[in-house]
SEFITOR-19521 format. One record per atom (N, C-alpha, C, O): residue in one letter; x, y, z; atom name; residue number from 1. Coordinates in steps of 0.2 Angstrom, whole numbers, always signed. Atoms other than C-alpha are relative to their C-alpha. Example, Ala and Ser with C-alpha at 12.3 -4.5 7.8 and 13.67 -1.06 7.14 Angstrom:
2
+-----+-------+-------+-------+------+-----+
| res |  east | north |    up | atom |   n |
+-----+-------+-------+-------+------+-----+
|   a |    +4 |    -6 |    +0 |    N |   1 |
|   a |   +62 |   -22 |   +39 |   CA |   1 |
|   a |    +4 |    +6 |    +0 |    C |   1 |
|   a |    +9 |    +5 |    +3 |    O |   1 |
|   s |    -4 |    -6 |    -1 |    N |   2 |
|   s |   +68 |    -5 |   +36 |   CA |   2 |
|   s |    -4 |    +5 |    +3 |    C |   2 |
|   s |    -1 |   +11 |    +4 |    O |   2 |
+-----+-------+-------+-------+------+-----+
***
This chain:
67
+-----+-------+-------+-------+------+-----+
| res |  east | north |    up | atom |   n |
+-----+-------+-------+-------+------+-----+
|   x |    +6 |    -4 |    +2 |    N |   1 |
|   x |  +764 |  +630 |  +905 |   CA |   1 |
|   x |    -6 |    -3 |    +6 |    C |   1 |
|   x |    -5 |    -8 |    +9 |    O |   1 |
|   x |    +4 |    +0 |    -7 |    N |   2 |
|   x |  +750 |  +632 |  +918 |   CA |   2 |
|   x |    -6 |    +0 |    -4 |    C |   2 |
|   x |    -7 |    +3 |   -10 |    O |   2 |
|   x |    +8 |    +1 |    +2 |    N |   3 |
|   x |  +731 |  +626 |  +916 |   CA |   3 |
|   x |    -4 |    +6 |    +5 |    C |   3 |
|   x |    -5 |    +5 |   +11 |    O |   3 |
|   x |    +6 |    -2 |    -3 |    N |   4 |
|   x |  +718 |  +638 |  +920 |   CA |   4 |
|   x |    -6 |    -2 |    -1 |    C |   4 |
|   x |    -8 |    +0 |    -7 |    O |   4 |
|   x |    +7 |    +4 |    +1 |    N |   5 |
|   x |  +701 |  +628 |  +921 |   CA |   5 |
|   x |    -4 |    +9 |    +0 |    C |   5 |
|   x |    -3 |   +15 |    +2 |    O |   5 |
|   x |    +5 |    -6 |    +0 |    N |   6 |
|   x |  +686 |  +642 |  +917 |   CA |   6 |
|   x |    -4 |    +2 |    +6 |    C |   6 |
|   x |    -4 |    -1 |   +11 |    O |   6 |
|   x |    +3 |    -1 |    -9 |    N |   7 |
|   x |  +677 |  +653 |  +930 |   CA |   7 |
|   x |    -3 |    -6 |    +2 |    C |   7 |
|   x |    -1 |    -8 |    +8 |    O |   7 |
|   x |    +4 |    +4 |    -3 |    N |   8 |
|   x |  +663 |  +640 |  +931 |   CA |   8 |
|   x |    +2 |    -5 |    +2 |    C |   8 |
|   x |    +0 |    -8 |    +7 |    O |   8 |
|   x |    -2 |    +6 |    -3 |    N |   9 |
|   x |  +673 |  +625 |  +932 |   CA |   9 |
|   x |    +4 |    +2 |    +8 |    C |   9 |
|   x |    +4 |    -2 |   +12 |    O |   9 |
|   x |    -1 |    -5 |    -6 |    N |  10 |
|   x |  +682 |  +637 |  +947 |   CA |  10 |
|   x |    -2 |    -3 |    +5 |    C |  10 |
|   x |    +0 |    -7 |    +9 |    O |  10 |
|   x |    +6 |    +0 |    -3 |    N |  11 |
|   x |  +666 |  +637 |  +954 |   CA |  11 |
|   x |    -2 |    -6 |    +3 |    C |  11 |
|   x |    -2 |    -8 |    +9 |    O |  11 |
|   x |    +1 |    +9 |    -4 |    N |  12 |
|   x |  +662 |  +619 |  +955 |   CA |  12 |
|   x |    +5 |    -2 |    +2 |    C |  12 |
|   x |    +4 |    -4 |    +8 |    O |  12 |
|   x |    -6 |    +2 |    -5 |    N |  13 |
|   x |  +679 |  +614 |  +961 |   CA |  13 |
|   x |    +0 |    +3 |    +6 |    C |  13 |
|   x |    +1 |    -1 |   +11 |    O |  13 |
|   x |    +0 |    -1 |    -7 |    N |  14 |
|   x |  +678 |  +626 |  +974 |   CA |  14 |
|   x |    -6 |    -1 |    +7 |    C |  14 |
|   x |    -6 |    -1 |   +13 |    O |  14 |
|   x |    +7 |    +4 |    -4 |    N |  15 |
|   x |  +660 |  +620 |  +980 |   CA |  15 |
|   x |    +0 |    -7 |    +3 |    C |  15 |
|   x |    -4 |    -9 |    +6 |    O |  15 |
|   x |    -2 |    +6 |    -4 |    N |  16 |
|   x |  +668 |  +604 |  +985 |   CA |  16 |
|   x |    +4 |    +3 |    +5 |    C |  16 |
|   x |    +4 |    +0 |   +10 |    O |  16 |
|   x |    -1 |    +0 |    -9 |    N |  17 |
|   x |  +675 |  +612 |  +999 |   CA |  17 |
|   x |    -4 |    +2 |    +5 |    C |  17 |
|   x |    -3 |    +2 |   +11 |    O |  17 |
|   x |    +6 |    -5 |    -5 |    N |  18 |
|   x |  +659 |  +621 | +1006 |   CA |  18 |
|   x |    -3 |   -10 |    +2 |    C |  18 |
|   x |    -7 |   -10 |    +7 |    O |  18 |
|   x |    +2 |    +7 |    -2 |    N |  19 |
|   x |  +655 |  +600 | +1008 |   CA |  19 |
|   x |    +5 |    -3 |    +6 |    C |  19 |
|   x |    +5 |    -8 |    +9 |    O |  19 |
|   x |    -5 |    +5 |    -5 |    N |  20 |
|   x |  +670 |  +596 | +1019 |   CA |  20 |
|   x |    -1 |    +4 |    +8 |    C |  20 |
|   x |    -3 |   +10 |    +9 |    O |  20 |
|   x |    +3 |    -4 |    -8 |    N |  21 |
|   x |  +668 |  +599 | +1039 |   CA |  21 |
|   x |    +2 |    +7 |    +0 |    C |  21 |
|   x |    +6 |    +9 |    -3 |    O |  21 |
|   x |    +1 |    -7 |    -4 |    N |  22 |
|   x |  +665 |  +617 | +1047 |   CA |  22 |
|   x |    +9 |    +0 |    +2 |    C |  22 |
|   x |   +13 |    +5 |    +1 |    O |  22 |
|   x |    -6 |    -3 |    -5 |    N |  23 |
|   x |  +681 |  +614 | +1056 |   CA |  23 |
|   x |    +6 |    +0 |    -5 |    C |  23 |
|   x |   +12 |    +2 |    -3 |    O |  23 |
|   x |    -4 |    -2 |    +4 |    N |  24 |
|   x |  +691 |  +612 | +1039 |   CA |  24 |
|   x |    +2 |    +7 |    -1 |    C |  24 |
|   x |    -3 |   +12 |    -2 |    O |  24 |
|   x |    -2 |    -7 |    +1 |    N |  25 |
|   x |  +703 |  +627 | +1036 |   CA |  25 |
|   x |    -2 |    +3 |    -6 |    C |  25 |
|   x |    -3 |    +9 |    -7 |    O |  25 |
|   x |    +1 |    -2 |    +8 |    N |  26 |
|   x |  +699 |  +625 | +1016 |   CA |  26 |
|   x |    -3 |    +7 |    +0 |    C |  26 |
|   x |    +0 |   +10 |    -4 |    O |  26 |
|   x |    +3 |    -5 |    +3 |    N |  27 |
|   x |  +689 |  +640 | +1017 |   CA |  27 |
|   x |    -2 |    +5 |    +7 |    C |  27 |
|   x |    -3 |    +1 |   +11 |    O |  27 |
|   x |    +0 |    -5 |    -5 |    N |  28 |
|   x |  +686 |  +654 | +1030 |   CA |  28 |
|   x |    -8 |    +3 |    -3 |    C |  28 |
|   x |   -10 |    +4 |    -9 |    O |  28 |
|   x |    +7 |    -1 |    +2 |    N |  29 |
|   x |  +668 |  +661 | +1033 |   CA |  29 |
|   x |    -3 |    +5 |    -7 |    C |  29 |
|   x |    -8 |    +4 |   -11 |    O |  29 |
|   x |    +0 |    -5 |    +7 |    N |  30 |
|   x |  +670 |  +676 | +1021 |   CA |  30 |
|   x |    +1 |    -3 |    -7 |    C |  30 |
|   x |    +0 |    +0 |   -13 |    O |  30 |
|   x |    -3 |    +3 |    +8 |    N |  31 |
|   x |  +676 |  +663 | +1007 |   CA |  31 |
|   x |    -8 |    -5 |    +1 |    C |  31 |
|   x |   -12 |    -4 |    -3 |    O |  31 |
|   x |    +6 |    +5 |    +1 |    N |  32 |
|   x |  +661 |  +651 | +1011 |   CA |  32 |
|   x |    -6 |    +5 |    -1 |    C |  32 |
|   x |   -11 |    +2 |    -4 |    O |  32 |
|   x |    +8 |    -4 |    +1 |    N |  33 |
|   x |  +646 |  +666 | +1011 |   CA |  33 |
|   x |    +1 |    +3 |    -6 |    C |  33 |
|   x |    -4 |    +6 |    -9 |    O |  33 |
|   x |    -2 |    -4 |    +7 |    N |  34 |
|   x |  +655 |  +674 |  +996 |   CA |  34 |
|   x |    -2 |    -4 |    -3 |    C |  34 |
|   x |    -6 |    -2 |    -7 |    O |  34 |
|   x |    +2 |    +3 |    +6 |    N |  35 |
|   x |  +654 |  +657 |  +986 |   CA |  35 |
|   x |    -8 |    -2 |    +0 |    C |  35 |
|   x |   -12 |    -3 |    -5 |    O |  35 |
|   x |    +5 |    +2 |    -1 |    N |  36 |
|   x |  +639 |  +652 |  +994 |   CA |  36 |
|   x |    -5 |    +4 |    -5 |    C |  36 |
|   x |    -8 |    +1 |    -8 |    O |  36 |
|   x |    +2 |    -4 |    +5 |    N |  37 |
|   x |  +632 |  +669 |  +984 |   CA |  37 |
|   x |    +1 |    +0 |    -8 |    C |  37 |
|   x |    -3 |    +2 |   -13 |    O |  37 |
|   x |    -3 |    +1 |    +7 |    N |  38 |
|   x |  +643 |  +664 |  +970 |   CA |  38 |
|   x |    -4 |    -4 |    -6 |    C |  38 |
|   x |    -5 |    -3 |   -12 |    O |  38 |
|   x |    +0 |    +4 |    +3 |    N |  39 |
|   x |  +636 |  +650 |  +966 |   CA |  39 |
|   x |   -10 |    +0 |    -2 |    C |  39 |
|   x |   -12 |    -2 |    -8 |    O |  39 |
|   x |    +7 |    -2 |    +1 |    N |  40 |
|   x |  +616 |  +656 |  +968 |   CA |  40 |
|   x |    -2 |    +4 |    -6 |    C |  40 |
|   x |    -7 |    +4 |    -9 |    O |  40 |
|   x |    -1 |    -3 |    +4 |    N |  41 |
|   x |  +623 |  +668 |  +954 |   CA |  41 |
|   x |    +0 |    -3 |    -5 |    C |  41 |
|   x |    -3 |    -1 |   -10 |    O |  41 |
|   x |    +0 |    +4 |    +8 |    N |  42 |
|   x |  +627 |  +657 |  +942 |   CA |  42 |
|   x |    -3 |    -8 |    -1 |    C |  42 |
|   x |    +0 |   -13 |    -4 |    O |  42 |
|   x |    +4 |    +3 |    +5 |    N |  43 |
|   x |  +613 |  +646 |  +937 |   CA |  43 |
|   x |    +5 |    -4 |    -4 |    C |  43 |
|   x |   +10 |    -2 |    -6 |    O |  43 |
|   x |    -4 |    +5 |    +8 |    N |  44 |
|   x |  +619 |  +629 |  +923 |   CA |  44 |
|   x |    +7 |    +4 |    -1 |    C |  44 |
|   x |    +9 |    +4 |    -7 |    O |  44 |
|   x |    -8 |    -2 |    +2 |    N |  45 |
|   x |  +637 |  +637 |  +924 |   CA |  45 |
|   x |    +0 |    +7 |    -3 |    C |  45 |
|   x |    +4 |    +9 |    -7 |    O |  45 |
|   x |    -2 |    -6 |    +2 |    N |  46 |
|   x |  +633 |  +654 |  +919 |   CA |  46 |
|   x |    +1 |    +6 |    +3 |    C |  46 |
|   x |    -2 |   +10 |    +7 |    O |  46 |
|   x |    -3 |    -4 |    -5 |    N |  47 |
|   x |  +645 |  +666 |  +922 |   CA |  47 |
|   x |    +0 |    +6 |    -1 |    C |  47 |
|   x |    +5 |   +10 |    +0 |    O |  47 |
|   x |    -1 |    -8 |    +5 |    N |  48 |
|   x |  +642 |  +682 |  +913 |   CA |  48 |
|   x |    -2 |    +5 |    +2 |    C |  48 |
|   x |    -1 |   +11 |    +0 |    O |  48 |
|   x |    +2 |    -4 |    -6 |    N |  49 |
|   x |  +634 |  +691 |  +926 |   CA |  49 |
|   x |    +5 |    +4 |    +5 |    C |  49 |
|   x |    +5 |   +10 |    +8 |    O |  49 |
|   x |    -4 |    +0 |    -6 |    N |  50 |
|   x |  +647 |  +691 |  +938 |   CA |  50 |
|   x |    +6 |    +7 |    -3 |    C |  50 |
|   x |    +7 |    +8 |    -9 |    O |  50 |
|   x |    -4 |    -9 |    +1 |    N |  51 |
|   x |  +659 |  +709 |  +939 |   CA |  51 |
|   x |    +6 |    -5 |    +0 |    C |  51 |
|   x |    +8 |   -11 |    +1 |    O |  51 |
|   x |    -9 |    +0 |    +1 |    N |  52 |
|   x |  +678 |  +708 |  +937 |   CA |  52 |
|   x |    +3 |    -3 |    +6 |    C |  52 |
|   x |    +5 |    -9 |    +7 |    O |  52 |
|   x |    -2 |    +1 |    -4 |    N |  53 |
|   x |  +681 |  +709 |  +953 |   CA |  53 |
|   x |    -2 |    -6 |    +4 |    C |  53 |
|   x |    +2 |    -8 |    +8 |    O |  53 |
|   x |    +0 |    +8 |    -4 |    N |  54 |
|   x |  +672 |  +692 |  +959 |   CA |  54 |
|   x |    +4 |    -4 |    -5 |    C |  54 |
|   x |    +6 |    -9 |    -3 |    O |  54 |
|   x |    -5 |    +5 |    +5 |    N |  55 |
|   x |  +681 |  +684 |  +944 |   CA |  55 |
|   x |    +6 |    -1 |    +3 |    C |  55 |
|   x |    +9 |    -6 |    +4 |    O |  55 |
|   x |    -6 |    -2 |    -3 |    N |  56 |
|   x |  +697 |  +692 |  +953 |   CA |  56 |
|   x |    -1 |    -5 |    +7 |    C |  56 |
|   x |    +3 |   -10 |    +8 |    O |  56 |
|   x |    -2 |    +5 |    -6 |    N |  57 |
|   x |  +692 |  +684 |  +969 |   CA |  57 |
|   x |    -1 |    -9 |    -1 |    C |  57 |
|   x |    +1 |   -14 |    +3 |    O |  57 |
|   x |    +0 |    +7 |    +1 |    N |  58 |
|   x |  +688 |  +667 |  +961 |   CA |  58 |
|   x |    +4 |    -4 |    -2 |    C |  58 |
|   x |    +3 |   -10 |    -1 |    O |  58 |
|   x |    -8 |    +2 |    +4 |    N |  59 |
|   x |  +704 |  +664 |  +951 |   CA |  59 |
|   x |    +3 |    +2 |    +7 |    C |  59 |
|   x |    +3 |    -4 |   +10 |    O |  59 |
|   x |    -6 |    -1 |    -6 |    N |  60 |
|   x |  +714 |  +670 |  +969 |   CA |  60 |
|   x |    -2 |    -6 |    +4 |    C |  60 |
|   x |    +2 |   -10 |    +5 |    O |  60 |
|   x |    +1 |    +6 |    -3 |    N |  61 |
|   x |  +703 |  +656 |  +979 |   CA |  61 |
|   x |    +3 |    -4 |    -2 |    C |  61 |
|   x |    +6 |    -7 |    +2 |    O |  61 |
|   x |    +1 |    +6 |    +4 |    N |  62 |
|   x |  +706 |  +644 |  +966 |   CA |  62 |
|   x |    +8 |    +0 |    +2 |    C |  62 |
|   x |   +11 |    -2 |    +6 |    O |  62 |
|   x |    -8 |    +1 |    +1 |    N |  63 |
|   x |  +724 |  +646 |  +963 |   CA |  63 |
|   x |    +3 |    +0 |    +8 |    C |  63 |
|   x |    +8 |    -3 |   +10 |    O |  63 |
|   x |    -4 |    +3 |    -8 |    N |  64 |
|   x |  +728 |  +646 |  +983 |   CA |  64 |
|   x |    -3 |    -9 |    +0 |    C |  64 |
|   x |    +0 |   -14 |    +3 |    O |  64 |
|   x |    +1 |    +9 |    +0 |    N |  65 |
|   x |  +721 |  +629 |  +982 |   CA |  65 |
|   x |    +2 |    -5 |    -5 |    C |  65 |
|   x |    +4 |   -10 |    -2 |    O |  65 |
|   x |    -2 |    +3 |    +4 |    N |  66 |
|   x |  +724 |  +620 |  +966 |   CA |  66 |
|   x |    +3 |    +2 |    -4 |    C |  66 |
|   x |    +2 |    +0 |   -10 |    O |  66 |
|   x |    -6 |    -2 |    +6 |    N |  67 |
|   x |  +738 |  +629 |  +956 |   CA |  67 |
|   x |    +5 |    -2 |    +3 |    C |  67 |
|   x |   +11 |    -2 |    +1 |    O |  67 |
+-----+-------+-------+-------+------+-----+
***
C-alpha cells in the first residue's frame, strides 16, 4: 500500500527543492515558476482554490520525486 501525503504537504515537500542550487536538475524552470505560483496560492496550507488540473500537476511532480 502506497502513502499519499495531501496536496499541501505536496507542496511543502516540493518547495524544498526550489531551495537547492539553480544548477540542480530537481526541478526544470516551468516546474520552479509553476510552484513558485503554487505556493503564493496557497496561503497556511490552503488548498481549496487550486483547479484540478494543478492538483494533477502537483501529485505528477510529487510522485516523480518521492514515490
Amino acid at each position: 500500500m502506497s502513502y499519499n501525503p495531501s496536496i499541501a504537504t505536496m507542496i511543502e515537500q516540493l518547495s524544498a527543492c526550489l531551495q537547492l542550487n539553480e544548477e540542480d536538475d530537481t526541478l526544470n524552470d516551468w516546474e520552479r515558476k509553476f510552484l513558485r505560483s503554487i505556493i503564493k496560492q496557497t496561503p497556511h496550507r490552503d488548498t481549496t482554490r487550486l483547479s484540478i488540473k494543478q492538483v494533477d500537476i502537483i501529485e505528477q511532480m510529487w510522485k516523480r520525486r518521492y514515490a
